[in-house]
C-alpha positions in Angstrom: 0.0 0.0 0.0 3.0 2.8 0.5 4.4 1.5 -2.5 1.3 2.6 -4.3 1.1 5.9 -2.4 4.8 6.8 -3.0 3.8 5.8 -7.1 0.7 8.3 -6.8 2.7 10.7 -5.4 5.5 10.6 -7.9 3.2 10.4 -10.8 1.2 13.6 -9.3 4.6 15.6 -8.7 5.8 15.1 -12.5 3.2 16.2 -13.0 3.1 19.3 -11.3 6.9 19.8 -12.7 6.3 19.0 -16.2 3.3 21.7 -15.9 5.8 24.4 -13.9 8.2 23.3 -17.0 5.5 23.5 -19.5 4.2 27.2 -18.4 8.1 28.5 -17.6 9.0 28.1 -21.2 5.8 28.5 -23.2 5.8 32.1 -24.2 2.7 33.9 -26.0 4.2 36.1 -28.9 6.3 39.1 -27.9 4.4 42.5 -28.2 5.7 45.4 -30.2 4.5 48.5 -30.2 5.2 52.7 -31.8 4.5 55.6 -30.8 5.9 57.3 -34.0 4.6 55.9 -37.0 4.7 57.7 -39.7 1.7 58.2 -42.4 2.4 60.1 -45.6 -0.4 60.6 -48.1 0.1 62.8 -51.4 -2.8 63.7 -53.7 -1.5 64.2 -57.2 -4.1 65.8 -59.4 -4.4 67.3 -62.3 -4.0 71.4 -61.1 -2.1 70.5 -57.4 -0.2 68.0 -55.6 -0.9 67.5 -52.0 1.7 66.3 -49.3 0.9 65.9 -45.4 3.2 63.8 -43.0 2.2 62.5 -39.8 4.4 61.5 -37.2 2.5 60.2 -34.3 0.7 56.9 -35.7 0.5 54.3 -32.9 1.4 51.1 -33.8 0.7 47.2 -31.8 1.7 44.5 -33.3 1.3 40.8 -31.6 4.5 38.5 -33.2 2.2 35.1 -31.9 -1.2 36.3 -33.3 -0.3 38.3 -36.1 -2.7 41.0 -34.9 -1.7 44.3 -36.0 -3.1 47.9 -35.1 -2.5 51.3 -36.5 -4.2 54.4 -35.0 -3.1 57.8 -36.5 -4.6 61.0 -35.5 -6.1 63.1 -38.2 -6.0 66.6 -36.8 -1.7 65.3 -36.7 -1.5 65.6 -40.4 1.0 68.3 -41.2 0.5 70.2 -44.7 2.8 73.0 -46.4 0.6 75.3 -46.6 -2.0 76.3 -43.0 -5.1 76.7 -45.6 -4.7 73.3 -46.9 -4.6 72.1 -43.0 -7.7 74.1 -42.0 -9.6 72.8 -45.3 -8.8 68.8 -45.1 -9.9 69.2 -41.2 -12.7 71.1 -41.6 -14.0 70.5 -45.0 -13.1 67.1 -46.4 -12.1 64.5 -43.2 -14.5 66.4 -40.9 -11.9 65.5 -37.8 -13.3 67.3 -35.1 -16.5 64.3 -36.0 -14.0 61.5 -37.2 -10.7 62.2 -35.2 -8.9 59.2 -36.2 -8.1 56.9 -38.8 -7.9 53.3 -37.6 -6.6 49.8 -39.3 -6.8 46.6 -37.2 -6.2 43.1 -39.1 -3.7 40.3 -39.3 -0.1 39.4 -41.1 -1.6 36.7 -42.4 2.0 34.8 -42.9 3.2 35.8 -39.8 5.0 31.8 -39.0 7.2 32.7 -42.1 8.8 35.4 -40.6 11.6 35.0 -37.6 12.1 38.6 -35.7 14.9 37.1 -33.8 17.3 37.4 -37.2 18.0 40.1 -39.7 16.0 39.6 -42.9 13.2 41.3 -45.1 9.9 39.9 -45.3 7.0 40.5 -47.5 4.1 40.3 -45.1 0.2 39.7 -46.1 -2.4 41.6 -43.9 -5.6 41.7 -44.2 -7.9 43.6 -41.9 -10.2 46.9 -41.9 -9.2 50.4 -42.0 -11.7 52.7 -40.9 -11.4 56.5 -42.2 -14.3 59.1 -42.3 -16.8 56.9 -39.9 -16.6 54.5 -42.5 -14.9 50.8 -42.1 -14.1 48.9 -45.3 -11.8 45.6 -45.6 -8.7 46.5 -46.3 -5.7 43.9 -47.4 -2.6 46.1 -48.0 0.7 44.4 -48.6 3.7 45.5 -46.6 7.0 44.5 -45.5 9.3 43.5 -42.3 12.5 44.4 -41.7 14.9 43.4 -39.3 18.3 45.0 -39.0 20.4 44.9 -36.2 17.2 44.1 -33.8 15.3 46.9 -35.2 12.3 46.1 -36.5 10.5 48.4 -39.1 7.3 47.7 -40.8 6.2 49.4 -43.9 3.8 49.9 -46.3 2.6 51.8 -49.4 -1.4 51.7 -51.1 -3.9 53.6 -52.6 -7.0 54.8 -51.1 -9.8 55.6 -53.4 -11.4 58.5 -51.3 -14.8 58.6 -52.9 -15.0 54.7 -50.8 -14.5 56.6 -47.8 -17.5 59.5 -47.9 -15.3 62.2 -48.4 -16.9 64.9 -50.3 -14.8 67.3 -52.8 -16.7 70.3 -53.9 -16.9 70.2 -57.6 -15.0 73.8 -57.5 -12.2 72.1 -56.6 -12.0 68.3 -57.9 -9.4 69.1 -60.2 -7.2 70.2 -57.4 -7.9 66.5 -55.3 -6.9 63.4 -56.9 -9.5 60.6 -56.9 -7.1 57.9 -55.5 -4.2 59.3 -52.5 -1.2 57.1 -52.8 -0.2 56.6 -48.8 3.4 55.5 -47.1 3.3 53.9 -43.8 7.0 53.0 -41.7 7.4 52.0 -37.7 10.3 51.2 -35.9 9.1 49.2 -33.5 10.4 48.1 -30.2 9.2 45.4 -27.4 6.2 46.2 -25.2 7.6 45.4 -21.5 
């Protein structure tokens, strides 16, 4: 009978060890995460070209999941010229009613990419970008970079802004191109 005790016993603390072992080395994916992403859009048209740099998109990205966030403030977006600031707040993005623009979706090849090594990765995402109060699926390709345990993401797409509500008086539709080519790039660092 204390044979069988010392046996139960035994069996019940490798098992308490191989779940201590099991929980001590199982890590979820690592969290990254900027504060300073950067979103570039230029609108070339026929009669102007449009520049405006942001500097302050937040970035979370999820290396187990694949789940990656952007947030950029539009009211952030900086232009040349004040008027054209006042009139893309005011008039076309309405950001006092719509402050931010928002994509949340997935690297959808995120096990072919090793963030412990230098490399460059194409990376498919696919997700929803929200601009204007309106959300649409959005599937943007980008890339992954590491270099010297840096990691930058990146991006570059078209946004068609008729798909997003935004209204451009007809006085001025020559001046607003129908499609706004856009540049995203993080550094990103670990989320402690």
């Amino acid at each position: 009978m204390a044979i069988q005790t010392i046996e139960a016993r035994m069996k019940r603390l490798s098992g308490i060890v191989f779940l201590f072992f099991a929980l001590t080395t199982w890590c979820p994916g690592q969290q990254y995460y900027s504060k300073t992403g950067k979103v570039t859009f230029i609108s070339d048209a026929p009669l102007e070209k449009i520049e405006a740099h942001n500097n302050s998109g937040y970035v979370v990205f999820d290396s187990g999941t694949g789940k990656i966030e952007w947030s950029v403030l539009i009211k952030g977006f900086q232009f040349v010229k004040a008027l054209m600031q006042d009139h893309f707040n005011e008039n076309y993005m309405e950001s006092q009613k719509f402050p931010k623009g928002i994509f949340k979706g997935f690297v959808q090849n995120i096990k072919d990419i090793n963030l412990q090594k230098d490399g460059d990765y194409t990376v498919n995402v696919k997700g929803e970008l929200t601009l204007h109060g309106v959300t649409k699926p959005f599937s943007p390709v980008g890339h992954i970079s590491i270099k010297g345990g840096v990691i930058t993401a990146t991006s570059n797409f078209d946004i068609v802004v008729e798909d997003y509500d935004i209204e451009v008086p007809k006085v001025v539709r020559d001046n607003i191109a129908k499609t706004v080519k856009v540049m995203v790039v993080a550094d990103l660092q670990k989320l402690n």
